[in-house]
PDB file of N, CA, C and O in Angstrom:
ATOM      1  N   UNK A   1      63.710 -88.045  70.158  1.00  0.00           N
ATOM      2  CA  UNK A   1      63.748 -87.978  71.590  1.00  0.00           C
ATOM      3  C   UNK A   1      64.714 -86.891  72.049  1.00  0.00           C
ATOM      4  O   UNK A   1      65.814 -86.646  71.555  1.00  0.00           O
ATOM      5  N   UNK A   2      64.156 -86.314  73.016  1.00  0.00           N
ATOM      6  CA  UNK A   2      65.058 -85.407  73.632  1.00  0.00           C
ATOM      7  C   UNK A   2      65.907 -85.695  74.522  1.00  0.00           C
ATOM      8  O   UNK A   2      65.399 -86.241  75.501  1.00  0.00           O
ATOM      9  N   UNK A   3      67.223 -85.515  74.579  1.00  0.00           N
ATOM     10  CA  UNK A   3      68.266 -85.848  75.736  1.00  0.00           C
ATOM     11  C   UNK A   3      67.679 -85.273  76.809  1.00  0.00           C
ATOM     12  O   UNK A   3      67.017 -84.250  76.636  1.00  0.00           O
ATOM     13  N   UNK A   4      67.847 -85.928  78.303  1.00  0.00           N
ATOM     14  CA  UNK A   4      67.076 -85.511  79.299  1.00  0.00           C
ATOM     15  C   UNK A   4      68.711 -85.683  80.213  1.00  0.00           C
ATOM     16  O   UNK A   4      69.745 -86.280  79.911  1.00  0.00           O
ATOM     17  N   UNK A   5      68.348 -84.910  81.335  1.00  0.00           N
ATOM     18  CA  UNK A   5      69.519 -84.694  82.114  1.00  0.00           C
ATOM     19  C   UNK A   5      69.333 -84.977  83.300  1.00  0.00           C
ATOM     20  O   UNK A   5      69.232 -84.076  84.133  1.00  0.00           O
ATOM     21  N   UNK A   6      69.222 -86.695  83.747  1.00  0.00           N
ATOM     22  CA  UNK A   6      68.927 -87.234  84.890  1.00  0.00           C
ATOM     23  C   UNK A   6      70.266 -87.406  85.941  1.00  0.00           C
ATOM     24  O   UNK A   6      71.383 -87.810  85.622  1.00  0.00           O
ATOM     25  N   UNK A   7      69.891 -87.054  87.037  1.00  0.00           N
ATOM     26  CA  UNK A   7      71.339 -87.045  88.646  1.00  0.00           C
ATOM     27  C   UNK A   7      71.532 -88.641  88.538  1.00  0.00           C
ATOM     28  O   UNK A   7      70.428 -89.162  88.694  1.00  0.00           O
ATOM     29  N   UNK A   8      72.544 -89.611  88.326  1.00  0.00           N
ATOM     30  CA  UNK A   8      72.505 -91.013  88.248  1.00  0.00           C
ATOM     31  C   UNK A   8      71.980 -91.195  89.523  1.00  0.00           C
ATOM     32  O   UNK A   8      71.936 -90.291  90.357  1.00  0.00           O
ATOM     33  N   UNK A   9      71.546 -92.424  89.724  1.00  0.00           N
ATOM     34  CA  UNK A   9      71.058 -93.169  91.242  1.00  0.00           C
ATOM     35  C   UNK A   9      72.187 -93.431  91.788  1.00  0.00           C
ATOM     36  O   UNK A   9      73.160 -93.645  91.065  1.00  0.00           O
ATOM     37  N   UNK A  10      72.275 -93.462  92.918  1.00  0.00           N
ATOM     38  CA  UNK A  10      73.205 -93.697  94.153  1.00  0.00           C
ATOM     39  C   UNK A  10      72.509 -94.292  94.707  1.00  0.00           C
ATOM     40  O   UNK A  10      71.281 -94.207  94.678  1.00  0.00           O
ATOM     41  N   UNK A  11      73.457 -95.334  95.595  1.00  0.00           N
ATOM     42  CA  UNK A  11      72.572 -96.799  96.196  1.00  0.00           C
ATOM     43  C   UNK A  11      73.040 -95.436  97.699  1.00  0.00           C
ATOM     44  O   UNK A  11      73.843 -94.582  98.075  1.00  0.00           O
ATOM     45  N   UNK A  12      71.301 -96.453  98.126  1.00  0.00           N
ATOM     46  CA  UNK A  12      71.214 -95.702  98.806  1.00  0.00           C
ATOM     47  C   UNK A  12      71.934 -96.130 100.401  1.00  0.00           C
ATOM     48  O   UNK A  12      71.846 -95.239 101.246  1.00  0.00           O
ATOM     49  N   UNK A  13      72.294 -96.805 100.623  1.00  0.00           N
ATOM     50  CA  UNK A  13      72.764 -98.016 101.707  1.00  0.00           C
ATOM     51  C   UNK A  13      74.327 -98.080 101.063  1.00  0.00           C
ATOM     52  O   UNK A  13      74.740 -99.096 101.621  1.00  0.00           O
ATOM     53  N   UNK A  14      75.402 -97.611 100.246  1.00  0.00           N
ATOM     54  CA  UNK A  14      76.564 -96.891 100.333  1.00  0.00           C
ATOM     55  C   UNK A  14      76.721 -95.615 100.625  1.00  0.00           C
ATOM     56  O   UNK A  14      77.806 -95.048 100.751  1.00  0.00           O
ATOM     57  N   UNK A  15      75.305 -94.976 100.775  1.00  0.00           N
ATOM     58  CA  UNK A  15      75.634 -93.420 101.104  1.00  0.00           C
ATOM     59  C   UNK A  15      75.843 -93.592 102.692  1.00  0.00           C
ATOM     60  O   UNK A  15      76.706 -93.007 103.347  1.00  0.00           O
ATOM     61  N   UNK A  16      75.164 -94.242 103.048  1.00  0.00           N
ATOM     62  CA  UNK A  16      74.890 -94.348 104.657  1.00  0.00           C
ATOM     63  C   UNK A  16      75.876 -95.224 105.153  1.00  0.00           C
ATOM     64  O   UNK A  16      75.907 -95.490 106.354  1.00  0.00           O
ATOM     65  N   UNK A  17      76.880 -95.816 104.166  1.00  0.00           N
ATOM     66  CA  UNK A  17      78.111 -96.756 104.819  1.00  0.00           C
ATOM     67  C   UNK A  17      77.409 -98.242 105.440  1.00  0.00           C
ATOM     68  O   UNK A  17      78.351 -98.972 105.748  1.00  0.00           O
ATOM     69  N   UNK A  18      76.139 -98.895 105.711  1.00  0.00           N
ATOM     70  CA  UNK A  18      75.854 -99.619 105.996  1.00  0.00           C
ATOM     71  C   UNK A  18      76.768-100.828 105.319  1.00  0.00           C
ATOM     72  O   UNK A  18      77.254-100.686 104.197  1.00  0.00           O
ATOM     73  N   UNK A  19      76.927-101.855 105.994  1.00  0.00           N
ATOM     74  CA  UNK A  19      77.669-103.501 106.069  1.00  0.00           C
ATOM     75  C   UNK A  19      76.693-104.210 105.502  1.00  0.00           C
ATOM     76  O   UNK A  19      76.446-104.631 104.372  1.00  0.00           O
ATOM     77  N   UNK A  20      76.341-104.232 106.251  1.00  0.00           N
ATOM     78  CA  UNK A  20      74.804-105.611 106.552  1.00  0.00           C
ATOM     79  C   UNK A  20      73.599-104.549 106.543  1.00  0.00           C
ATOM     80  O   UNK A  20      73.607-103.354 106.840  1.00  0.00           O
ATOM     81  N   UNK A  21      72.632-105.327 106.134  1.00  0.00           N
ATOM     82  CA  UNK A  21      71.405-104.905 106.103  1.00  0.00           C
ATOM     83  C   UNK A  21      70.348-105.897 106.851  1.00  0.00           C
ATOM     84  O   UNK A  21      70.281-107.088 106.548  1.00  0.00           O
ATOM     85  N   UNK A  22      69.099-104.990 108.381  1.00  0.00           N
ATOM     86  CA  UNK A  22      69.080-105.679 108.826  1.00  0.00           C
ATOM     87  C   UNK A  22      67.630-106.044 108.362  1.00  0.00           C
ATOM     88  O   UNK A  22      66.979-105.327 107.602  1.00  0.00           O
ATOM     89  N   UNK A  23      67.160-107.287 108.917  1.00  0.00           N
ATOM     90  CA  UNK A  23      65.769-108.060 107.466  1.00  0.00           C
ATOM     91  C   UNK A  23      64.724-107.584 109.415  1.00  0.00           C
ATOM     92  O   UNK A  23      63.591-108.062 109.460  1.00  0.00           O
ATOM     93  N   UNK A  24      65.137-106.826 110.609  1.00  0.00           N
ATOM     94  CA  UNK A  24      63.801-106.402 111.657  1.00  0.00           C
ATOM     95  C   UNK A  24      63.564-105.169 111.106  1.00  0.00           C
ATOM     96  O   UNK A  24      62.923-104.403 111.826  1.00  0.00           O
ATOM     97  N   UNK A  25      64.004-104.641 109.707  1.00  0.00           N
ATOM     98  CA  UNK A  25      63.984-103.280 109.637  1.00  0.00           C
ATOM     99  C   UNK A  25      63.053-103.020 108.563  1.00  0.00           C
ATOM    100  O   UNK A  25      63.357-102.882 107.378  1.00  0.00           O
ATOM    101  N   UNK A  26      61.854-102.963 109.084  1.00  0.00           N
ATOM    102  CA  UNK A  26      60.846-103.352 108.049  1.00  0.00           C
ATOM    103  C   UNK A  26      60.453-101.669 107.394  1.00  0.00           C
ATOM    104  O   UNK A  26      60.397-101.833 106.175  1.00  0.00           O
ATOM    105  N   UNK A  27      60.284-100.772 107.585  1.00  0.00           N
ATOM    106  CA  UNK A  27      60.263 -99.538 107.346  1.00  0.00           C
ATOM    107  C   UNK A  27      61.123 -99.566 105.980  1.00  0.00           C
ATOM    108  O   UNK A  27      60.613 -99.571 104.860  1.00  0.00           O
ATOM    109  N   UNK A  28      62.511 -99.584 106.249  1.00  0.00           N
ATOM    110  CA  UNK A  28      63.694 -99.618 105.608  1.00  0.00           C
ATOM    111  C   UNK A  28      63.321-100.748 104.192  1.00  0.00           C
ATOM    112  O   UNK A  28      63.484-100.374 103.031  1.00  0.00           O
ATOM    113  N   UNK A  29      62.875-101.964 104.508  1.00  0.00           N
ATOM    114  CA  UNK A  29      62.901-102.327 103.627  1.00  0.00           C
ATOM    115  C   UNK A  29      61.103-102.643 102.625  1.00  0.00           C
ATOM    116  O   UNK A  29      60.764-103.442 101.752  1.00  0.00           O
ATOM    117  N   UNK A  30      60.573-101.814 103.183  1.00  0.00           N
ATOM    118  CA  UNK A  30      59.328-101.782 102.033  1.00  0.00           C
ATOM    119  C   UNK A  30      59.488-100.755 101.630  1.00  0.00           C
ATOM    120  O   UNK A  30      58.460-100.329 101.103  1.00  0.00           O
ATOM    121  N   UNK A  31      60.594 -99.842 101.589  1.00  0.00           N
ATOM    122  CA  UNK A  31      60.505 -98.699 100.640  1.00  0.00           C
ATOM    123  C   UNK A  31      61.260 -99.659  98.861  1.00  0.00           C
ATOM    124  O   UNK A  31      61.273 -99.183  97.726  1.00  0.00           O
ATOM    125  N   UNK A  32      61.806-101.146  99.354  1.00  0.00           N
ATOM    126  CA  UNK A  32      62.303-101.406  97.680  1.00  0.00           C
ATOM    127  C   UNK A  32      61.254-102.947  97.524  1.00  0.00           C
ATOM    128  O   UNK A  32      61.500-103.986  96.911  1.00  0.00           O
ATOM    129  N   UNK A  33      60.008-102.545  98.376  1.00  0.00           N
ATOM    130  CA  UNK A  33      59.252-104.009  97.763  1.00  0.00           C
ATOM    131  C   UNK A  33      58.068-102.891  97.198  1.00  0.00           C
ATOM    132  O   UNK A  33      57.737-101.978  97.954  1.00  0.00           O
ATOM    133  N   UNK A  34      57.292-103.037  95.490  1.00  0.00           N
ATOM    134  CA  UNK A  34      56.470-103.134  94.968  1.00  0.00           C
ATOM    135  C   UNK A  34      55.053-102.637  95.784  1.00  0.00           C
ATOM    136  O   UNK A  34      54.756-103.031  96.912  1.00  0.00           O
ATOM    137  N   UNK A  35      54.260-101.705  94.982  1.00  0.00           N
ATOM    138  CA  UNK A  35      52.513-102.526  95.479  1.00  0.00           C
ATOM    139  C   UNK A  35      52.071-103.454  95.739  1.00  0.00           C
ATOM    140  O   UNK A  35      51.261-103.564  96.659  1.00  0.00           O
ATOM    141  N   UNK A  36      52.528-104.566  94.892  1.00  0.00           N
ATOM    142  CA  UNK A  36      52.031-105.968  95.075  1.00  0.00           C
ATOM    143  C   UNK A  36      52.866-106.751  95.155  1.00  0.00           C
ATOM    144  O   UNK A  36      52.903-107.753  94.440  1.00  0.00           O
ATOM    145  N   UNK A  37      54.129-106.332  96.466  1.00  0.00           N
ATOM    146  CA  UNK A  37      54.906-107.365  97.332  1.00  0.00           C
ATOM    147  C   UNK A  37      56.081-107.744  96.590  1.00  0.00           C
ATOM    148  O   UNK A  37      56.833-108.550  97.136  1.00  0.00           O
ATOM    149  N   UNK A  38      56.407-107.267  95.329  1.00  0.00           N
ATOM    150  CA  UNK A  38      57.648-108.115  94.984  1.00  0.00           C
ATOM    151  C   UNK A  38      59.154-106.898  95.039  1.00  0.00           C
ATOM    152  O   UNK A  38      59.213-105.677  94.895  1.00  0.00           O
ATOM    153  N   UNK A  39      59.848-107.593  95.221  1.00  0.00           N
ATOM    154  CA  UNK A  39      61.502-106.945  95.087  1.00  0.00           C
ATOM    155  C   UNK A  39      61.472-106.105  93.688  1.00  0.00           C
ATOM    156  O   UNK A  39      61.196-106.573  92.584  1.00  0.00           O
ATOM    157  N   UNK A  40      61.938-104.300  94.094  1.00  0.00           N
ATOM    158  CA  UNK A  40      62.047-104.159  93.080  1.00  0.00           C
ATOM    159  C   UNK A  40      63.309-104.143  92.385  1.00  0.00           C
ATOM    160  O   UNK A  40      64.234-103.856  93.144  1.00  0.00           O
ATOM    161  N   UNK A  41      63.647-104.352  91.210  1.00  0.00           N
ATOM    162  CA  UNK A  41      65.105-104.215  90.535  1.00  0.00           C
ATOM    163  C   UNK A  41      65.798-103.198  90.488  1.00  0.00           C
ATOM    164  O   UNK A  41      65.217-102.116  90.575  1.00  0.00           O
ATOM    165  N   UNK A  42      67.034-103.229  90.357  1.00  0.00           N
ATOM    166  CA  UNK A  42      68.036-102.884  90.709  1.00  0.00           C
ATOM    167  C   UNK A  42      68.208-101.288  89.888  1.00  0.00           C
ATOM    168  O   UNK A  42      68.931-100.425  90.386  1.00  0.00           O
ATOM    169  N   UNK A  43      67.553-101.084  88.771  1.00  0.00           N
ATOM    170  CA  UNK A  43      67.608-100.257  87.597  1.00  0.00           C
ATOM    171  C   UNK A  43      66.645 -99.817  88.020  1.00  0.00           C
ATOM    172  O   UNK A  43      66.581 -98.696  87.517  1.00  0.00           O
ATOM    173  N   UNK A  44      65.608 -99.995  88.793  1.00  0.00           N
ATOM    174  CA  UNK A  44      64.710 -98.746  89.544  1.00  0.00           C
ATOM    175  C   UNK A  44      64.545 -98.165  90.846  1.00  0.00           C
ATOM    176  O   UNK A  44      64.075 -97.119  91.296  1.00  0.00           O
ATOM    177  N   UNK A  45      65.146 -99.302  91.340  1.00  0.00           N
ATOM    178  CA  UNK A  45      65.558 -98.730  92.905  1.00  0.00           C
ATOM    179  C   UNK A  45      67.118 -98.234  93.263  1.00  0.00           C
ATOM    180  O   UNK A  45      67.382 -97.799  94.384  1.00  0.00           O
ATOM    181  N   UNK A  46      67.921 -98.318  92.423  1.00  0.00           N
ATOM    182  CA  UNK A  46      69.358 -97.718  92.548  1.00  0.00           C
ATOM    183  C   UNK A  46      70.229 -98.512  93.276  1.00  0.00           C
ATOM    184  O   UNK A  46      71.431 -98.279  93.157  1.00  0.00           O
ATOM    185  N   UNK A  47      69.845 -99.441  94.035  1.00  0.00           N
ATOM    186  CA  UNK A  47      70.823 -99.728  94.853  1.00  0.00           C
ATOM    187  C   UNK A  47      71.847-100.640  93.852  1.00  0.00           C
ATOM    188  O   UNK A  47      71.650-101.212  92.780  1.00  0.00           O
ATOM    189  N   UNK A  48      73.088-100.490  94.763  1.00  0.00           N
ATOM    190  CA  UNK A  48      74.038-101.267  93.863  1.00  0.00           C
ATOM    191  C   UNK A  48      73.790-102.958  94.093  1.00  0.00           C
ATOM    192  O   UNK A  48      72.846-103.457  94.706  1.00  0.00           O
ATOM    193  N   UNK A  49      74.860-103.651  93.451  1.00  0.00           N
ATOM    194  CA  UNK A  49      74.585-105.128  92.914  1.00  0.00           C
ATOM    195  C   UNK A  49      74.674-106.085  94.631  1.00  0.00           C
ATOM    196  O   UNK A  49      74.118-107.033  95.184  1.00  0.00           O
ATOM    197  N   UNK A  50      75.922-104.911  94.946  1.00  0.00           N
ATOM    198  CA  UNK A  50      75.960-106.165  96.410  1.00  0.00           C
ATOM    199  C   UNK A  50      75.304-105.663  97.218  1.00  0.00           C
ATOM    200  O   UNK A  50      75.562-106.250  98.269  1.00  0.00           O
ATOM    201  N   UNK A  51      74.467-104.787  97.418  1.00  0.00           N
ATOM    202  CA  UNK A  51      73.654-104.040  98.266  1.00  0.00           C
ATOM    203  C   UNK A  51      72.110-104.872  98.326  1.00  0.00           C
ATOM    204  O   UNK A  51      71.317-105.222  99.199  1.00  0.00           O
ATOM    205  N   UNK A  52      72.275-104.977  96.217  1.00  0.00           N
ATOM    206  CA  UNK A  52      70.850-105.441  95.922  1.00  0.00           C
ATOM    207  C   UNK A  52      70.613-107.187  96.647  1.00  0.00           C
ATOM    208  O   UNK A  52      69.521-107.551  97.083  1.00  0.00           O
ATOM    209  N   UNK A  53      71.920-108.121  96.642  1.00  0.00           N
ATOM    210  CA  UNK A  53      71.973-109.210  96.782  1.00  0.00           C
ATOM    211  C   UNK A  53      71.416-109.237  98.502  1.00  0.00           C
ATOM    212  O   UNK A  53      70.334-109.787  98.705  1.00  0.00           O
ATOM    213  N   UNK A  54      72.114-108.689  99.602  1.00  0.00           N
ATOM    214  CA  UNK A  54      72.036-108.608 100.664  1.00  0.00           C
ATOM    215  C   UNK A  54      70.290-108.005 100.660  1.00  0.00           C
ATOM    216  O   UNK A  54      69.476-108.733 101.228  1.00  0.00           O
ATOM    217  N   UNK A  55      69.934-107.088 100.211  1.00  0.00           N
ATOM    218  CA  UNK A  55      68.287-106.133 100.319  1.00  0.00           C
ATOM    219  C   UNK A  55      67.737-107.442 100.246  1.00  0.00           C
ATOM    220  O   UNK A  55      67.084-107.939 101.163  1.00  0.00           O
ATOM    221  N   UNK A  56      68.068-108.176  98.848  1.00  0.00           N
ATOM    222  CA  UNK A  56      67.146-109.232  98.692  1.00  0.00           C
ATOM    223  C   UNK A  56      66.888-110.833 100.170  1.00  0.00           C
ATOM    224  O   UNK A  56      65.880-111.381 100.616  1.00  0.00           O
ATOM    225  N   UNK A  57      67.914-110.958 100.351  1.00  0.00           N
ATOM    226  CA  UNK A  57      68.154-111.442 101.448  1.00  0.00           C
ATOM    227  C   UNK A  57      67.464-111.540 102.668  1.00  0.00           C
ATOM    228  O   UNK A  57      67.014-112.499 103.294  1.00  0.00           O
ATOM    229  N   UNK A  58      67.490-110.063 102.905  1.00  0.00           N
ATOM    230  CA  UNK A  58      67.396-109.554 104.325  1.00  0.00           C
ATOM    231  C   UNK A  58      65.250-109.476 103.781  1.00  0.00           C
ATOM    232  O   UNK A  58      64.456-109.604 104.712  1.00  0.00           O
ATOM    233  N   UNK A  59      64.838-109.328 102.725  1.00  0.00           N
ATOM    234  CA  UNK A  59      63.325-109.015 102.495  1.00  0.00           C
ATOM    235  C   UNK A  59      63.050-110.721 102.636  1.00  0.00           C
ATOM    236  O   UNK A  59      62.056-111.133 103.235  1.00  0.00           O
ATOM    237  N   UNK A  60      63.728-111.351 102.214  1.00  0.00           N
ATOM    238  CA  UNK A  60      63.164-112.800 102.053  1.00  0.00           C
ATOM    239  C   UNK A  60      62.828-113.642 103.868  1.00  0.00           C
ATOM    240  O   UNK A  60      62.058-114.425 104.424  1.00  0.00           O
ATOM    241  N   UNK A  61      63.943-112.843 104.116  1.00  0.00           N
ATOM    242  CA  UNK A  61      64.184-113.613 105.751  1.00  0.00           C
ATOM    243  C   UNK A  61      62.914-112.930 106.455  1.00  0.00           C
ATOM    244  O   UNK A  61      62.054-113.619 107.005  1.00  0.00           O
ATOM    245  N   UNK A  62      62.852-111.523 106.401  1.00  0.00           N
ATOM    246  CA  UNK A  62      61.700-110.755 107.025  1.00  0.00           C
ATOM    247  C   UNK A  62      60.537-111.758 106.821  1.00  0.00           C
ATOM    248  O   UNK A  62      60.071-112.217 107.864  1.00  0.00           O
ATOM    249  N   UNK A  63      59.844-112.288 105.347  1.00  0.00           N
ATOM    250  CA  UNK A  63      59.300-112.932 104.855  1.00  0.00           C
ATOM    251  C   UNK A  63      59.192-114.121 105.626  1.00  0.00           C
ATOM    252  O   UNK A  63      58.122-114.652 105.924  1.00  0.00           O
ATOM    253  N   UNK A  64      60.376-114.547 105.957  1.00  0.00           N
ATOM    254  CA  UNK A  64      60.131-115.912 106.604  1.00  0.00           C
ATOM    255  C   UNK A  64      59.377-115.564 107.716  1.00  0.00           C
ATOM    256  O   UNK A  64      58.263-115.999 108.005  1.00  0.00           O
ATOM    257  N   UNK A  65      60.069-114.728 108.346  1.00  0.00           N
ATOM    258  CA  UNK A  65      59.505-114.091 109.959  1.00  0.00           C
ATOM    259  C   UNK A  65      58.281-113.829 110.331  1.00  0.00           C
ATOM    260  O   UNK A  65      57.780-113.945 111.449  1.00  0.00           O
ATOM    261  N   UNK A  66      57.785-113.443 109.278  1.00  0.00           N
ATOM    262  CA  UNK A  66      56.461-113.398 109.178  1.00  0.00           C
ATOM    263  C   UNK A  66      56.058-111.508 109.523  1.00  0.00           C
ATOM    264  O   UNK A  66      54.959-111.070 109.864  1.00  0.00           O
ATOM    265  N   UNK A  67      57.360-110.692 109.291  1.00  0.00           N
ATOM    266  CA  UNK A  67      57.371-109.572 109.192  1.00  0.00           C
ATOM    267  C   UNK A  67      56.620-108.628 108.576  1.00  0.00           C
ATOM    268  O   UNK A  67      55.824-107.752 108.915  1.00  0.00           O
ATOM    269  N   UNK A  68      57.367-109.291 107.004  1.00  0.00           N
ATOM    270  CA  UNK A  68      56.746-108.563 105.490  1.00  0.00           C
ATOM    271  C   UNK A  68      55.516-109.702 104.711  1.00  0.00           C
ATOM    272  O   UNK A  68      55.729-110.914 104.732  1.00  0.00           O
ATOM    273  N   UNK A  69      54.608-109.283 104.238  1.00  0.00           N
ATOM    274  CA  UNK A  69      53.939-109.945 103.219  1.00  0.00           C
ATOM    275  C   UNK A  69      54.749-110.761 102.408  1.00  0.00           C
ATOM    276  O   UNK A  69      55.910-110.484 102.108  1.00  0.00           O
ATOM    277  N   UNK A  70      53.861-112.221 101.895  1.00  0.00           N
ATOM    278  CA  UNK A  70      54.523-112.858 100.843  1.00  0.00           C
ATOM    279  C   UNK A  70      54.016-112.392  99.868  1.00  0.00           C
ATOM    280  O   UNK A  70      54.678-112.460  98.832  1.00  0.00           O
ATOM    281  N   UNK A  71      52.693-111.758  99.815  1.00  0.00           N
ATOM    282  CA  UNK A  71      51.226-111.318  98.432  1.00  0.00           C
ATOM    283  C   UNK A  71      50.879-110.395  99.107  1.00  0.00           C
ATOM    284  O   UNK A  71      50.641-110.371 100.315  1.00  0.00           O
ATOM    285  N   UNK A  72      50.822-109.342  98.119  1.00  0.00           N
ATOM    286  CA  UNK A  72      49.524-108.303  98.528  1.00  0.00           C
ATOM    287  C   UNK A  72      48.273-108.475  97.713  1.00  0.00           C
ATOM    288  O   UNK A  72      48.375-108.553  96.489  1.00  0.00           O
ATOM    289  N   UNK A  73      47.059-108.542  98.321  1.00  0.00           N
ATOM    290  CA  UNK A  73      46.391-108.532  97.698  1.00  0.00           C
ATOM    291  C   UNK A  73      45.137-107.645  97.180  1.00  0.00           C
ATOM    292  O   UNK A  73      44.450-108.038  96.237  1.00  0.00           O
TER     293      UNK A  73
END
């Protein structure tokens, strides 16, 4: 294998200084849900751990709201 020379990920929601993340911000948050609706992890979407906890959060509540999809089908 060849060594490859990847820029590390930077969460993207510490670049922007965001606190809270808000779950009406549906734009914002289907850029880290899947084709087929699920949360993606943390090792492919970059964001950091407490970023990822809150993302997850704020997608589930949307969910409740009836915002975001529970299934795509």
């Amino acid at each position: 294998m060849k060594p490859t020379s990847r820029k590390p990920k930077t969460c993207h929601f510490c670049q922007v200084n965001a606190q809270d993340i808000n779950y009406k911000d549906t734009k914002t948050l289907q850029r880290y849900l899947s084709s087929f609706g699920k949360i993606v992890p943390r090792k492919r979407s970059g964001v950091c751990a407490w970023h990822q906890r809150k993302l997850a959060n704020a997608i589930k509540r949307a969910r409740f709201m009836a915002l975001l999809p529970y299934l795509v089908r």
